[in-house]
C-alpha positions in Angstrom: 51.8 -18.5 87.7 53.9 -15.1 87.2 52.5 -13.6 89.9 53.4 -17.2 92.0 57.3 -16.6 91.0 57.5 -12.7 91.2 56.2 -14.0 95.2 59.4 -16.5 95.0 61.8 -13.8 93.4 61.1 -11.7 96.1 61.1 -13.9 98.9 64.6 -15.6 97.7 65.9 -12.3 97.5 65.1 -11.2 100.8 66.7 -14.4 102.2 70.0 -12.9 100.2 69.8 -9.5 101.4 69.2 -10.9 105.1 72.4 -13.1 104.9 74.6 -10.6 103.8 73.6 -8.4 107.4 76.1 -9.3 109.9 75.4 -7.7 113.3 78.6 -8.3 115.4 78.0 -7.7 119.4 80.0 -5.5 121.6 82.5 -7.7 123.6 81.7 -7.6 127.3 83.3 -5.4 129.7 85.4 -7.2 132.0 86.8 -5.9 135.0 89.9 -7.6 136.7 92.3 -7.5 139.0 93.8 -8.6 142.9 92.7 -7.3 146.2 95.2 -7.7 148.8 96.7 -6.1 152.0 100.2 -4.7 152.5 100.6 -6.2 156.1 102.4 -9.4 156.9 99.3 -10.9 158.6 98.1 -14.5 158.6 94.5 -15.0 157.3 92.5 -17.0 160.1 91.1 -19.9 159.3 87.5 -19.3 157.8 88.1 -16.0 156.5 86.1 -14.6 153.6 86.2 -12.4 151.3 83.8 -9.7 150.0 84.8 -7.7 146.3 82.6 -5.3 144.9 81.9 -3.0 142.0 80.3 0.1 142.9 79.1 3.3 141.7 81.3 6.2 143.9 79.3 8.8 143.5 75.8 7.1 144.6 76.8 5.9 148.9 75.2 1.9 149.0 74.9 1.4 145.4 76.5 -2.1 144.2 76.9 -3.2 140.8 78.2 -6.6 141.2 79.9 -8.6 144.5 81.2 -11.9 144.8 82.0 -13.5 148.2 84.1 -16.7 148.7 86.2 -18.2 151.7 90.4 -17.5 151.2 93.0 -18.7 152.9 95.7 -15.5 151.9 95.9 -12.4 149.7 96.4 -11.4 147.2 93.0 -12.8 145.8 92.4 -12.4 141.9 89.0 -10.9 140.8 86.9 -11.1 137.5 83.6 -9.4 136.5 82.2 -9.2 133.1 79.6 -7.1 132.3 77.2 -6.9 129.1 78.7 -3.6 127.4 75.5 -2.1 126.5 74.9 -2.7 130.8 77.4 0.4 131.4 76.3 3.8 132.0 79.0 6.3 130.5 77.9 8.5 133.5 78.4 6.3 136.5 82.1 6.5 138.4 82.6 2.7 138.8 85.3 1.6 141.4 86.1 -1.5 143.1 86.1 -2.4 146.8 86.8 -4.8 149.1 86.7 -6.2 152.4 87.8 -9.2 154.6 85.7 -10.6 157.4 86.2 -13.6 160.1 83.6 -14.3 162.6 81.3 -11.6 161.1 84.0 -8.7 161.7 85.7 -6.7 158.9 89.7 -7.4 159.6 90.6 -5.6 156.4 88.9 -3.1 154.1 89.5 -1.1 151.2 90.0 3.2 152.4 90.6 4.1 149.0 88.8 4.4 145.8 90.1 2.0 142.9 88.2 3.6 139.5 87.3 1.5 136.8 85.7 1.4 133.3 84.8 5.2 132.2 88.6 5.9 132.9 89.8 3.7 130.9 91.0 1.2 133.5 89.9 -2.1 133.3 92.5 -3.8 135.9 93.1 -2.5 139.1 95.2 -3.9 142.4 92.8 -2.8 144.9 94.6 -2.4 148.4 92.8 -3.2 151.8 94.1 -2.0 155.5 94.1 -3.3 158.5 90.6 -2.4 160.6 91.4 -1.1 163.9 89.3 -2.8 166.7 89.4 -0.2 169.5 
């Protein structure tokens, strides 16, 4: 019987101890921001849309992309990333590009760094693509 509540003691007071433990998350990461274009061009009809996070220093390496039909620019951007998903040693920048009919019309020359500077909100700024 003594042994029986020593067993209970214990237990009960490992419940305590294991209540008063609070192990808070890191908040995500979240990247934001607009990607847009400086000339006063008309979207066609059917254009899309292409925003990426990449790592700069790796060519062909993508993080996260999202791809969605516009109509104009400036589009607003939003990716959240798990904090413990970010590697202190990566150079993470954001990029974009616009494309109708399977052509690139407007891209990003640029590179808009975020996260290990300190930046969490960028405008990212695409040009105009040539066609020659």
């Amino acid at each position: 019987m003594k042994m029986k509540l020593k067993k209970i003691f214990a237990f009960a007071s490992l419940l305590l101890l294991s209540a008063c433990v609070t192990v808070e998350p890191e908040p995500p990461v979240i990247v934001n921001g607009a990607a847009g274009y400086l000339e006063k061009v008309n979207l066609p009809q059917g254009s899309s849309i292409t925003i990426a996070v990449i790592d700069l220093d790796t060519p062909g390496v993508i993080v996260a992309q999202k791809t969605f039909n516009i109509a104009k620019a400036p589009v607003p951007f939003k990716f959240t990333f798990a904090a413990d998903t970010i590697d202190k040693s990566v150079n993470y920048g954001v990029v974009a590009m616009i494309l109708y009919q399977n052509k690139v019309i407007f891209q990003t020359y640029d590179k808009f760094p975020v996260i290990n500077n300190g930046k969490y909100t960028t405008e990212v700024l695409m040009k105009l693509v040539s066609n020659r």
